[in-house]
N, CA, C and O atoms as a GROMACS GRO file, in nm:
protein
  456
    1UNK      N    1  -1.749   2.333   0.398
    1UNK     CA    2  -1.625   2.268   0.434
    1UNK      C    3  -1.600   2.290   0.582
    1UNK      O    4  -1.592   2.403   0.631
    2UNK      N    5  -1.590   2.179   0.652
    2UNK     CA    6  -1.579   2.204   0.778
    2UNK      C    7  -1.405   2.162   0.850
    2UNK      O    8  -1.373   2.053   0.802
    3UNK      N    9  -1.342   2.193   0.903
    3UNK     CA   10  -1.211   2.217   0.993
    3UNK      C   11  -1.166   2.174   1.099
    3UNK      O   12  -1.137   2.260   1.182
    4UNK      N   13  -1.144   2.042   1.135
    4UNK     CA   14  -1.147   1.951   1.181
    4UNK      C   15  -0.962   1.880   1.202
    4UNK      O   16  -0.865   1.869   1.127
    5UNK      N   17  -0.994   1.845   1.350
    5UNK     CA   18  -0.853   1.731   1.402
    5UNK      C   19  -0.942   1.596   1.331
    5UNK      O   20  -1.063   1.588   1.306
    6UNK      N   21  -0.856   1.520   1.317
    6UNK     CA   22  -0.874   1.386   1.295
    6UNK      C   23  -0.730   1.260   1.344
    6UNK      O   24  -0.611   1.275   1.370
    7UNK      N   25  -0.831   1.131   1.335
    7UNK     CA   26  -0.740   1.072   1.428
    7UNK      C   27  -0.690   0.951   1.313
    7UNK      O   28  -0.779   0.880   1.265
    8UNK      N   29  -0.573   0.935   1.278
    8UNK     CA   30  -0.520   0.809   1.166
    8UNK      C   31  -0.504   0.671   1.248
    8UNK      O   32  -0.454   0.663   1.360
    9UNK      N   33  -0.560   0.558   1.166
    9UNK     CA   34  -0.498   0.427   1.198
    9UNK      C   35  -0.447   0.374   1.148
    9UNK      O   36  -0.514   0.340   1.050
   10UNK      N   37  -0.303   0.312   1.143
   10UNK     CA   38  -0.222   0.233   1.071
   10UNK      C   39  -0.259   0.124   1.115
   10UNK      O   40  -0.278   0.132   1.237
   11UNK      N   41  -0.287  -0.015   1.058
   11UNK     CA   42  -0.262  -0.132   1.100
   11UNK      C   43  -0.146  -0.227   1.044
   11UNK      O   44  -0.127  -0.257   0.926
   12UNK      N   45  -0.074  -0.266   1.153
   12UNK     CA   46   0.045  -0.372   1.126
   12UNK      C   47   0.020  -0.454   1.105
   12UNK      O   48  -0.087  -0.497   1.148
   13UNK      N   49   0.120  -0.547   1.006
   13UNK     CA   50   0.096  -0.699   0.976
   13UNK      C   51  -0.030  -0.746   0.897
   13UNK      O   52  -0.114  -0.656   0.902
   14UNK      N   53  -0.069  -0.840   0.836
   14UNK     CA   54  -0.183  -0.903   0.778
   14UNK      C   55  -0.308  -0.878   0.873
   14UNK      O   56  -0.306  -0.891   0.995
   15UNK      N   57  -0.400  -0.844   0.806
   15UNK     CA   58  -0.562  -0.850   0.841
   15UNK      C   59  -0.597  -0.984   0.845
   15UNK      O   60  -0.662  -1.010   0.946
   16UNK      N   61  -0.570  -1.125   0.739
   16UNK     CA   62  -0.584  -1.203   0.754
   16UNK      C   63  -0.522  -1.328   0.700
   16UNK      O   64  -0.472  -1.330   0.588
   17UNK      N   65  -0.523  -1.426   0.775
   17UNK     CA   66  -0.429  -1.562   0.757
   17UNK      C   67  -0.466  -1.615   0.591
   17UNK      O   68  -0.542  -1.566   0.508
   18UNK      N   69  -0.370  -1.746   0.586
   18UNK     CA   70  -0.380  -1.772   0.458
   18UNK      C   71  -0.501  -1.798   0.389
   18UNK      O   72  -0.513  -1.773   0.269
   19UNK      N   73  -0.608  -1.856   0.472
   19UNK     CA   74  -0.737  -1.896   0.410
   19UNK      C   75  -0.820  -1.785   0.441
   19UNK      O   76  -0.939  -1.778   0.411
   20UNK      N   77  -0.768  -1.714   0.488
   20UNK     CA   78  -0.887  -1.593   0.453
   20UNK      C   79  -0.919  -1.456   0.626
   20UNK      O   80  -0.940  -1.337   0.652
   21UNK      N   81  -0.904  -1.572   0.684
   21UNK     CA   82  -0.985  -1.568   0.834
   21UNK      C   83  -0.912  -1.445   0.879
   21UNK      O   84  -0.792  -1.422   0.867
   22UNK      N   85  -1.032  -1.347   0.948
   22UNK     CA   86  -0.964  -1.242   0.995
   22UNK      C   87  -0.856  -1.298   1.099
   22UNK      O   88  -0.850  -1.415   1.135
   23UNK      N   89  -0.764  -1.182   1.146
   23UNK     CA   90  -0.650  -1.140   1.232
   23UNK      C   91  -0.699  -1.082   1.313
   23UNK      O   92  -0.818  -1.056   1.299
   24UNK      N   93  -0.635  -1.041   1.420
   24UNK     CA   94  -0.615  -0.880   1.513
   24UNK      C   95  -0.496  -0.839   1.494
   24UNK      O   96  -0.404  -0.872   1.568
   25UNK      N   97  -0.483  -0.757   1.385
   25UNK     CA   98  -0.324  -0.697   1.336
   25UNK      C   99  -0.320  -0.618   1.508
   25UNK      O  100  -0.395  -0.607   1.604
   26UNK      N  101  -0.183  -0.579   1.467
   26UNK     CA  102  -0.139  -0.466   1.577
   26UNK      C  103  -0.169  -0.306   1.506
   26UNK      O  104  -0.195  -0.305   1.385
   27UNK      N  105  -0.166  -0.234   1.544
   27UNK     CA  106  -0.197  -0.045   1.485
   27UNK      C  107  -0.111   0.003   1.573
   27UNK      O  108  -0.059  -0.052   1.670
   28UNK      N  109  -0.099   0.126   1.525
   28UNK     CA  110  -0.071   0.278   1.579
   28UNK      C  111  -0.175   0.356   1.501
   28UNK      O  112  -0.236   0.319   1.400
   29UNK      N  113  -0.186   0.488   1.575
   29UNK     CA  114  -0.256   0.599   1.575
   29UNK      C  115  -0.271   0.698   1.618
   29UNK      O  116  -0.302   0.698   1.738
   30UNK      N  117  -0.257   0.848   1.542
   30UNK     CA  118  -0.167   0.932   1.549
   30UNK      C  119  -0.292   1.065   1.464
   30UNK      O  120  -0.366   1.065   1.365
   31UNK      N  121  -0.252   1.172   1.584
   31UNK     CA  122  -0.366   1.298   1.529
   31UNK      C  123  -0.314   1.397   1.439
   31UNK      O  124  -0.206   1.448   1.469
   32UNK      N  125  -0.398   1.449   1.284
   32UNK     CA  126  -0.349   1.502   1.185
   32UNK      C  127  -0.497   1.682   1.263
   32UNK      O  128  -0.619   1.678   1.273
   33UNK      N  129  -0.397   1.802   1.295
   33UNK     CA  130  -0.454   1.885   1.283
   33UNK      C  131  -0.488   1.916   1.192
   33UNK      O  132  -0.472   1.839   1.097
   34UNK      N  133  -0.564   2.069   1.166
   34UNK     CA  134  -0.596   2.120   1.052
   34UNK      C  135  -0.627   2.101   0.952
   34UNK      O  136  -0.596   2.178   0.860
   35UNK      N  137  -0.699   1.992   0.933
   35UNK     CA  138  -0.799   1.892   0.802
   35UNK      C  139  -0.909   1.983   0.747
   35UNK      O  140  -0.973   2.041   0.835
   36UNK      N  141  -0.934   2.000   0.659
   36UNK     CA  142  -1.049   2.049   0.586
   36UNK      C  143  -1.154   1.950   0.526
   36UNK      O  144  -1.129   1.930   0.407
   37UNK      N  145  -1.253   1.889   0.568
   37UNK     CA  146  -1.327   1.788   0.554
   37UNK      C  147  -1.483   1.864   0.443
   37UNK      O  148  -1.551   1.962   0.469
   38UNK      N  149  -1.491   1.787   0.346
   38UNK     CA  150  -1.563   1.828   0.258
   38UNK      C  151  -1.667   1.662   0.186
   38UNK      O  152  -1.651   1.541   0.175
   39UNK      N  153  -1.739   1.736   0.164
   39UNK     CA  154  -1.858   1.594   0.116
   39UNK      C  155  -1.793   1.567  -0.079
   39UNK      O  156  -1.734   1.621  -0.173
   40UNK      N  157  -1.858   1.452  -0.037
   40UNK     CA  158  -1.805   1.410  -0.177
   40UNK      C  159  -1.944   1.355  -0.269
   40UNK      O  160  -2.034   1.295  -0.209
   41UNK      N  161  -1.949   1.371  -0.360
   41UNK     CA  162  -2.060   1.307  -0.497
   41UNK      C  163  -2.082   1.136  -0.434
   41UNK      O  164  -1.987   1.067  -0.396
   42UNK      N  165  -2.242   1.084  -0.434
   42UNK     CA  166  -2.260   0.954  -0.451
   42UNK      C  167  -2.184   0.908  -0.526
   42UNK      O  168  -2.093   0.844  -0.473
   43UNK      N  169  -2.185   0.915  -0.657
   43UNK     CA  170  -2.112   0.836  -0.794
   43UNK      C  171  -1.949   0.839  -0.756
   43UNK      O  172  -1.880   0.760  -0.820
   44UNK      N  173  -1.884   0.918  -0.663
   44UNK     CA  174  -1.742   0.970  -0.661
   44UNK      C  175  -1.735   0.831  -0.554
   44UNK      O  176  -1.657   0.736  -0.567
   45UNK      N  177  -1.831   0.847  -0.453
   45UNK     CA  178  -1.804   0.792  -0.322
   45UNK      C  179  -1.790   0.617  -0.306
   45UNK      O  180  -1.740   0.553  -0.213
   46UNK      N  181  -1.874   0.550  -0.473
   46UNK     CA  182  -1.869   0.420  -0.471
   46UNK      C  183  -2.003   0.380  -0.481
   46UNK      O  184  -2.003   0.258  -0.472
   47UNK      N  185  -2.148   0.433  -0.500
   47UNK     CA  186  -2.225   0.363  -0.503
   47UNK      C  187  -2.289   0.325  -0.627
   47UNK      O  188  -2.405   0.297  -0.658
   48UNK      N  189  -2.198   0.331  -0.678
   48UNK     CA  190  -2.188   0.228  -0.820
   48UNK      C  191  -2.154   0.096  -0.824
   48UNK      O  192  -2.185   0.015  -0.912
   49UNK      N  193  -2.076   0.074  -0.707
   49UNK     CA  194  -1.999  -0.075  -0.658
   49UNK      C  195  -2.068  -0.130  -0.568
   49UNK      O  196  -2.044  -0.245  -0.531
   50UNK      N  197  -2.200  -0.030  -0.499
   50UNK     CA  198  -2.280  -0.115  -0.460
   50UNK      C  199  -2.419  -0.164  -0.557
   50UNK      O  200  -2.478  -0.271  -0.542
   51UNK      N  201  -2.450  -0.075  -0.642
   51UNK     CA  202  -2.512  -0.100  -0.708
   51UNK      C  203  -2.516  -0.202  -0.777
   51UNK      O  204  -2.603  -0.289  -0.777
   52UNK      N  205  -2.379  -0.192  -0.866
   52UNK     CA  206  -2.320  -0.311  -1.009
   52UNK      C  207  -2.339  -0.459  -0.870
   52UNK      O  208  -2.290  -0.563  -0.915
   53UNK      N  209  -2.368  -0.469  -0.798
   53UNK     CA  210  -2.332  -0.572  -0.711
   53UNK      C  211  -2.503  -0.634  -0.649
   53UNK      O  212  -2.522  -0.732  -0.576
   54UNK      N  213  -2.606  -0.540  -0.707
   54UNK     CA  214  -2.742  -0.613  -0.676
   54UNK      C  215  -2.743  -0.602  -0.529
   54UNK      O  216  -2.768  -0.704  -0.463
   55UNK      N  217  -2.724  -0.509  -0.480
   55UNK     CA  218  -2.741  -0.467  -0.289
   55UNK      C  219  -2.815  -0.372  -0.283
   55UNK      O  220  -2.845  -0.288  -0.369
   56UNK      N  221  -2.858  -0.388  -0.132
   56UNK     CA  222  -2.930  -0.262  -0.121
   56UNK      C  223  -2.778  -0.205  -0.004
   56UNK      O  224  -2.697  -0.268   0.064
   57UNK      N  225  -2.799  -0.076  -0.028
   57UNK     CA  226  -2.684  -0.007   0.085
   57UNK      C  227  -2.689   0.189   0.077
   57UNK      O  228  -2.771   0.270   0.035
   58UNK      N  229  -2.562   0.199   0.138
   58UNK     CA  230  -2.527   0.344   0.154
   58UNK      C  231  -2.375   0.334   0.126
   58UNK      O  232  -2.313   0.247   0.187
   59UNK      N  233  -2.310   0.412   0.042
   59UNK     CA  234  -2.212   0.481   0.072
   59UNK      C  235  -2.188   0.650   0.056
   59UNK      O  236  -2.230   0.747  -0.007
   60UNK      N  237  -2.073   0.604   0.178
   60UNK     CA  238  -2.125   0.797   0.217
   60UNK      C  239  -1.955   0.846   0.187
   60UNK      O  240  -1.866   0.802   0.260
   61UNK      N  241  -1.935   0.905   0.115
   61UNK     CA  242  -1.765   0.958   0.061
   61UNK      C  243  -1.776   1.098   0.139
   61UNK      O  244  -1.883   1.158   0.149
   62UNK      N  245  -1.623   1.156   0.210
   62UNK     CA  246  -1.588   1.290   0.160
   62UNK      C  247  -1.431   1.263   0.198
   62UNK      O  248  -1.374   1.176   0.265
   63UNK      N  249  -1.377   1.406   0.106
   63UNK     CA  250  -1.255   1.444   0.083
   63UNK      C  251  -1.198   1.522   0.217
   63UNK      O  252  -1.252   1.607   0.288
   64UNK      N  253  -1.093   1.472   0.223
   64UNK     CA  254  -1.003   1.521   0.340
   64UNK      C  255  -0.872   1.644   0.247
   64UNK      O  256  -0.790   1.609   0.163
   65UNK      N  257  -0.890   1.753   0.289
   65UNK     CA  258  -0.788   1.780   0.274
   65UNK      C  259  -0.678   1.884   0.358
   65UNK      O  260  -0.698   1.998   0.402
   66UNK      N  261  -0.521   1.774   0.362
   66UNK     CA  262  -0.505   1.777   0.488
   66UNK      C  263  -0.336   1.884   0.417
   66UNK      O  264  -0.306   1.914   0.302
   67UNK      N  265  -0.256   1.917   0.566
   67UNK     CA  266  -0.161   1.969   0.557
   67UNK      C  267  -0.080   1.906   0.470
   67UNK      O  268  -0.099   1.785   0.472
   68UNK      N  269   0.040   1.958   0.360
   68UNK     CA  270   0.150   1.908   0.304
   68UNK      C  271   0.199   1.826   0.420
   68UNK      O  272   0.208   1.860   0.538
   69UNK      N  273   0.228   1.717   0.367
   69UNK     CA  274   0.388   1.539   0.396
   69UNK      C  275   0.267   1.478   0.486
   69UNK      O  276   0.315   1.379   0.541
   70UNK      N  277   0.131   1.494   0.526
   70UNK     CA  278   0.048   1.425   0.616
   70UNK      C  279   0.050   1.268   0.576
   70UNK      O  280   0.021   1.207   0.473
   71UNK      N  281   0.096   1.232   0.700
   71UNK     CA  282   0.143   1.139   0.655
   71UNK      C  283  -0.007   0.979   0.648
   71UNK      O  284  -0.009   0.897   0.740
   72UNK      N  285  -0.115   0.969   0.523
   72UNK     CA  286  -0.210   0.906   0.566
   72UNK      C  287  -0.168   0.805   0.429
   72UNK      O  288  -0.101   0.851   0.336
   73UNK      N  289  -0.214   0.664   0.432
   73UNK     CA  290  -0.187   0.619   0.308
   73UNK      C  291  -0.355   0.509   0.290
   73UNK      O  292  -0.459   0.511   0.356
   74UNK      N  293  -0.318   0.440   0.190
   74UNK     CA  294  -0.482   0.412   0.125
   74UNK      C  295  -0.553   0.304   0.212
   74UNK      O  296  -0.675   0.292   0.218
   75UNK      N  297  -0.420   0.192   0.308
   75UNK     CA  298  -0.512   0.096   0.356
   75UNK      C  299  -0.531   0.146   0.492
   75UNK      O  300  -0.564   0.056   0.571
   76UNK      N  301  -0.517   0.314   0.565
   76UNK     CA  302  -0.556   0.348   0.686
   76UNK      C  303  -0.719   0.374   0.693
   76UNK      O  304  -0.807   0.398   0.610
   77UNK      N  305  -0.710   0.354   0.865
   77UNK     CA  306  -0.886   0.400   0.890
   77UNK      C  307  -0.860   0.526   0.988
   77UNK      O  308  -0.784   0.538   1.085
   78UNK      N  309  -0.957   0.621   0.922
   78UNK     CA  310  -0.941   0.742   0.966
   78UNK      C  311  -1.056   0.799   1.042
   78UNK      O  312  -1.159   0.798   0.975
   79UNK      N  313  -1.073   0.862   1.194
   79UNK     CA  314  -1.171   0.826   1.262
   79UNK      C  315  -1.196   1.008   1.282
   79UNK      O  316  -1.107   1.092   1.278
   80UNK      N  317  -1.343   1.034   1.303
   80UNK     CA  318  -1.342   1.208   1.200
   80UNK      C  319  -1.406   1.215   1.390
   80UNK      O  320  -1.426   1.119   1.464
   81UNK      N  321  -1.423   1.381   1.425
   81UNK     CA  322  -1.474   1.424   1.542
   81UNK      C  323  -1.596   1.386   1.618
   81UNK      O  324  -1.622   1.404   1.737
   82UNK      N  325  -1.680   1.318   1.502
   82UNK     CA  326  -1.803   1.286   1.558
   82UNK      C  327  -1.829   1.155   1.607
   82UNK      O  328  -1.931   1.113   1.661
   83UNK      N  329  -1.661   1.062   1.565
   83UNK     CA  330  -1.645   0.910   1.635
   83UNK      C  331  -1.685   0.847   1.527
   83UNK      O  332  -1.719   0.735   1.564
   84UNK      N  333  -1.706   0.861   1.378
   84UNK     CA  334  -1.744   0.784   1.250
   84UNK      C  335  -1.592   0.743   1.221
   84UNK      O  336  -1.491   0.809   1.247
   85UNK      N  337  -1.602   0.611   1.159
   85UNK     CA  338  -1.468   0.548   1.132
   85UNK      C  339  -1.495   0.523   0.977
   85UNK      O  340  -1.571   0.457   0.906
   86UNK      N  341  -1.422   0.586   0.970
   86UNK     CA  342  -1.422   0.564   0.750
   86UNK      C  343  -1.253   0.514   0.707
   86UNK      O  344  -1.143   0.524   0.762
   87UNK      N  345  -1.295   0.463   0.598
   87UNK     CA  346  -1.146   0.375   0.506
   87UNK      C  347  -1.067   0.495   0.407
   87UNK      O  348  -1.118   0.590   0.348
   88UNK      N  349  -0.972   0.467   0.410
   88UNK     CA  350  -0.953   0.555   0.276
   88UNK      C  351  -0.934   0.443   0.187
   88UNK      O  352  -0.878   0.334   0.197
   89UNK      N  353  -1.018   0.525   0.068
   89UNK     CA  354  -1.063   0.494  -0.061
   89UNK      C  355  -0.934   0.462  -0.165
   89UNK      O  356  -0.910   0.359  -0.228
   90UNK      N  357  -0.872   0.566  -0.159
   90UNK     CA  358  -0.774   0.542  -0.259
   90UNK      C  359  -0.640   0.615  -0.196
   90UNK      O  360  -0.635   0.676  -0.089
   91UNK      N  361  -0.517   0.591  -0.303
   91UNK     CA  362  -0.426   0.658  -0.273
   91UNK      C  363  -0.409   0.833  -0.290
   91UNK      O  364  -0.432   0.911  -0.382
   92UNK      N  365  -0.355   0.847  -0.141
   92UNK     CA  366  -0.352   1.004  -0.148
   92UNK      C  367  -0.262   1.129  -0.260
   92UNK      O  368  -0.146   1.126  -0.301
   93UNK      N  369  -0.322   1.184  -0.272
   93UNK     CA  370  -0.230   1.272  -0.337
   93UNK      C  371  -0.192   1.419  -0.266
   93UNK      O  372  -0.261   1.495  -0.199
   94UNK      N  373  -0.080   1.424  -0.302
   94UNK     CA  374  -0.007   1.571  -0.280
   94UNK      C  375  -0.042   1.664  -0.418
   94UNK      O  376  -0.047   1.637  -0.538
   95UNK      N  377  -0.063   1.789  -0.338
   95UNK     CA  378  -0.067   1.860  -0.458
   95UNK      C  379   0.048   2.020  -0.471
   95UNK      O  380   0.136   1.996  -0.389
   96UNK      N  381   0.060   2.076  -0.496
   96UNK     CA  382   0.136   2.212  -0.459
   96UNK      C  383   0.094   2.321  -0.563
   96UNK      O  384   0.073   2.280  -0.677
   97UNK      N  385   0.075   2.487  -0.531
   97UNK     CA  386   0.033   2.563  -0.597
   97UNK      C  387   0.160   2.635  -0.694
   97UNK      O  388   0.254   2.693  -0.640
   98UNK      N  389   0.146   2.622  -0.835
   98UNK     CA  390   0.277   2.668  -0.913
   98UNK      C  391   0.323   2.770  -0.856
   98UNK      O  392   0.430   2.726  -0.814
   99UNK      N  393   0.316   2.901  -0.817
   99UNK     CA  394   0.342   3.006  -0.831
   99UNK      C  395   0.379   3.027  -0.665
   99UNK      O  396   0.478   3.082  -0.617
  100UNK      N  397   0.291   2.980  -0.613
  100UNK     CA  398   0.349   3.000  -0.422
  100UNK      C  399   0.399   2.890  -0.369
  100UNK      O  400   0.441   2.899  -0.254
  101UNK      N  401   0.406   2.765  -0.435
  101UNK     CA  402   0.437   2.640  -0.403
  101UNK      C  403   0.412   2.572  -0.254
  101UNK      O  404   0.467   2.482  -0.191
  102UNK      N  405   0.284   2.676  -0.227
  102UNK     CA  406   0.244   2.631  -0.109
  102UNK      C  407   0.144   2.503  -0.120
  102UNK      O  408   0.136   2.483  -0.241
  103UNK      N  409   0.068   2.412  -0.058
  103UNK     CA  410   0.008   2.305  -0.096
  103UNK      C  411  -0.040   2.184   0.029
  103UNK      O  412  -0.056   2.203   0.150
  104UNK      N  413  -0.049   2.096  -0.027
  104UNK     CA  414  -0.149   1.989   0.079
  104UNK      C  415  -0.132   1.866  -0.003
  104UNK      O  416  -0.056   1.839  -0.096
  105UNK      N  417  -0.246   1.784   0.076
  105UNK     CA  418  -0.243   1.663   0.032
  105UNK      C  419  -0.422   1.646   0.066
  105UNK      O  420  -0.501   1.704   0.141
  106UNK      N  421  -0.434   1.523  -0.046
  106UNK     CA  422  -0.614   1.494  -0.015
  106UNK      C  423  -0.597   1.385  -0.019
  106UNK      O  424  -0.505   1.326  -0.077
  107UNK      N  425  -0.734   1.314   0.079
  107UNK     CA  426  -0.780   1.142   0.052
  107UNK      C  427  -0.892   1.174  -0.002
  107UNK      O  428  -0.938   1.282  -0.038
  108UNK      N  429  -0.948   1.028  -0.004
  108UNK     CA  430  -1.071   1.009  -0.040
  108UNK      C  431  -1.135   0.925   0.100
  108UNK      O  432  -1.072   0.820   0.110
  109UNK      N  433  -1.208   0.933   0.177
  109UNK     CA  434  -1.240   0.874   0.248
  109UNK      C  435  -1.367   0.820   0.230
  109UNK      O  436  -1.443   0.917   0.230
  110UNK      N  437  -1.433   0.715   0.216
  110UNK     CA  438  -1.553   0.605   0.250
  110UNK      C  439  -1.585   0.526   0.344
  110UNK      O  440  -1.506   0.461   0.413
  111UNK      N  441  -1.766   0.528   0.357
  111UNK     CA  442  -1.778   0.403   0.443
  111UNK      C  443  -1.918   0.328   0.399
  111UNK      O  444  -1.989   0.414   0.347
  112UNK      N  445  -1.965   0.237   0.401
  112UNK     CA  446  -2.072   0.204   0.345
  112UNK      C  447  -2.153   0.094   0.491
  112UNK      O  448  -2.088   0.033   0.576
  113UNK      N  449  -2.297   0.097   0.479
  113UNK     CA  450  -2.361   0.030   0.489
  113UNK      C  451  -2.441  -0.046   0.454
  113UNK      O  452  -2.488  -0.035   0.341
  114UNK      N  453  -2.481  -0.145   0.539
  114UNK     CA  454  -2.581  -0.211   0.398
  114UNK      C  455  -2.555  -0.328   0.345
  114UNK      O  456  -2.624  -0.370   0.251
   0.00000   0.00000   0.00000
């Protein structure tokens, strides 16, 4: 598990018009210290969805897990120390420990090639 700043992107407004065609939304982007960045399982990460789909590819998953109220949500792109730009996968969760009620929050982050 490695310990890591990371950098969030929100994008504003539609990605794309009515028939389809990309946009250039507007963003902000904003740095989350103290991330704990961890690898995630092929099968966890999606390459089942490339598979079921007759492709050849890569997807490469890992789990972020970041300070309690961080504020990241599922359609941000989250850009890690080494300048790799990954999606988050799904919606984040908060978690908290019963007894110390201390706690965090995790994504799922992906990116695929291919």
């Amino acid at each position: 598990v490695l310990m890591a700043s990371i950098a969030v992107r929100r994008f504003t407004g539609d990605r794309t018009d009515k028939y389809g065609a990309a946009l250039v939304p507007g963003s902000s982007t904003w740095t989350v210290d103290n991330v704990h960045i961890a690898p995630q399982s092929s099968s966890q990460a999606g390459i089942d969805e490339i598979n079921d789909r007759d492709r050849e590819g890569q997807v490469e998953g890992k789990v972020l897990y970041c300070p309690l109220g961080t504020d990241i949500r599922h359609d941000d792109q989250v850009t890690l120390a080494d300048g790799t730009v990954w999606e988050v996968a799904a919606p984040p969760m908060e978690w908290r420990g019963r007894w110390s009620g201390r706690g965090g929050m995790q994504a799922t982050i992906r990116r695929a090639e291919g």
